[in-house]
C-alpha positions in Angstrom: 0.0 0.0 0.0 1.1 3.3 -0.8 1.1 5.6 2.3 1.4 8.9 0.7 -1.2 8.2 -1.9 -3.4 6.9 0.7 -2.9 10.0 2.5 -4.0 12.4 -0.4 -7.3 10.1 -0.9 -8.5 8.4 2.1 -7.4 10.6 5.5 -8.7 7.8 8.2 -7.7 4.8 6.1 -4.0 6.5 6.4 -4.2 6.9 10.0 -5.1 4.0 10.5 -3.1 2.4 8.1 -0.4 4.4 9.9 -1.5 3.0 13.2 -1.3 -0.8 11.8 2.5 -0.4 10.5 3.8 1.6 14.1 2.1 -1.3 16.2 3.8 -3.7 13.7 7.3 -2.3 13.6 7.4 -2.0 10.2 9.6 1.6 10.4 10.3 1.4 6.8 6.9 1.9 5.7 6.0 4.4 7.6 5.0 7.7 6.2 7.5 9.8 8.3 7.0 13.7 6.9 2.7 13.3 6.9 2.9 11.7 10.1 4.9 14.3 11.6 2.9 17.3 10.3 0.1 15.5 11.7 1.8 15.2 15.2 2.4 18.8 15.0 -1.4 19.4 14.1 -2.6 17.6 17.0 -0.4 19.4 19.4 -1.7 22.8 17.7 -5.4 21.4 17.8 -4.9 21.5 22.1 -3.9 24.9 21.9 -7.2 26.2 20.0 -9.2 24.1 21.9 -7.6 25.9 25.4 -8.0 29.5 23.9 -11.8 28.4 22.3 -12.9 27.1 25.7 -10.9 29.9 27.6 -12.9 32.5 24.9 -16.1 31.1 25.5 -15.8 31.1 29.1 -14.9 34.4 29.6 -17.8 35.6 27.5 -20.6 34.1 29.3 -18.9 35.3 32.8 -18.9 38.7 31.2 -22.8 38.1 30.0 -23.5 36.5 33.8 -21.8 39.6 35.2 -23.4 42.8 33.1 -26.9 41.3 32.0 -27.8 39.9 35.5 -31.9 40.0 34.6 -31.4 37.6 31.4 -29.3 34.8 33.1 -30.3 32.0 31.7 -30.0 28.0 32.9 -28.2 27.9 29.5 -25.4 30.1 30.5 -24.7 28.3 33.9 -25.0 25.0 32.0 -22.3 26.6 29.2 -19.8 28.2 32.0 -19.6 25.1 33.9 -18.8 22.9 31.1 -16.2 25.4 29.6 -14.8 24.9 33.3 -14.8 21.1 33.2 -13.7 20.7 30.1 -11.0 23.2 30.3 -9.8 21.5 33.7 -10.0 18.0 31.5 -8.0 19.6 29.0 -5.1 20.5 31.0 -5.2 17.1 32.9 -4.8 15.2 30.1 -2.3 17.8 28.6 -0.4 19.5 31.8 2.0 21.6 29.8 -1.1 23.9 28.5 -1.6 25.2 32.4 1.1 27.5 31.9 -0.5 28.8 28.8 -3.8 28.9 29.9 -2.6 31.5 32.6 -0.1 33.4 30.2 -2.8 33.6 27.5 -5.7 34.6 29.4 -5.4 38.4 28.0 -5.1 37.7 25.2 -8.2 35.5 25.1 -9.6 37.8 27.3 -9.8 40.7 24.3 -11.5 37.6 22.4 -14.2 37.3 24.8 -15.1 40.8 24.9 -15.4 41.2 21.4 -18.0 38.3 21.6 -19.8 39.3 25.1 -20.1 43.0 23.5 -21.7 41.5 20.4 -24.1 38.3 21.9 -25.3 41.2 24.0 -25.3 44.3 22.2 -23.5 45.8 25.1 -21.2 48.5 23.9 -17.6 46.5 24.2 -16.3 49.4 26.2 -19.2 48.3 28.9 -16.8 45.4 29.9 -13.5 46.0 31.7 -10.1 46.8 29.4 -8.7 43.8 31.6 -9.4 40.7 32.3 -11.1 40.8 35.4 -11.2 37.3 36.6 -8.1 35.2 37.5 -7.2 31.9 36.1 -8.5 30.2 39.4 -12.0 31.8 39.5 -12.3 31.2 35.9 -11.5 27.0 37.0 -13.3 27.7 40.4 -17.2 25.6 39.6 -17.9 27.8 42.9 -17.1 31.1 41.4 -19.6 33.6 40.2 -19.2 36.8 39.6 -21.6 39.6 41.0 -23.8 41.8 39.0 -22.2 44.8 37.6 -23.3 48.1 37.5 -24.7 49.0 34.0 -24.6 53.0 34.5 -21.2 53.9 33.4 
């Protein structure tokens, strides 16, 4: 079989074609330069799915904080399974805790953008800062209190 072609036409036959010739030791045969790039993929897939989760968090703890009269079992049900899966994330991957901390301004600027817009809140309504820490944001106990729309 031809791993590069299979590659090109059939993704999840190659993998697991892939799969079958590692578990066999057949080194040879192994397509070295896809399966790399695909390695490095998978390590860049984490990282979007940190900063996605992280995004989406943030926003609905911005929406909980500043539109206090339309929370909605929806938004607790979406914050705390951001935080679970988040926490599950960096279990299964504990090199992204550092990043998750050093990024959270970043994806903070994100989450703005997207609170200002799912609530039609101007964006300068939330805080230029993040103003939750990395714990509260992982903390299932944490809620933020209502904040004062009069600005």
């Amino acid at each position: 079989m031809n791993s590069t072609l299979a590659y090109d036409q059939d993704y999840y036959l190659w993998f697991a074609d892939q799969a079958r010739l590692l578990r066999a030791g057949q080194w040879q045969q192994i397509d070295v330069e896809h399966l790399a790039e695909e390695l490095e993929d998978m390590g860049k897939r984490e990282k979007r799915a940190l900063r996605s989760r992280t995004v989406i968090l943030l926003a609905h703890l911005l929406k909980y904080a500043h539109q206090p009269d339309h929370r909605s079992p929806s938004w607790i049900g979406t914050i705390r399974e951001q935080r679970k899966q988040l926490q599950e994330l960096m279990l299964d991957s504990p090199s992204l805790t550092p990043r998750f901390a050093a990024d959270l301004e970043d994806s903070y600027l994100s989450a703005r953008l997207l609170a200002a817009g799912e609530t039609g809140l101007p964006e300068t309504q939330f805080p230029p800062t993040c103003p939750f820490s990395a714990e509260q944001l992982l903390d299932q106990g944490y809620w933020p209190q209502a904040q004062d729309q009069a600005h």
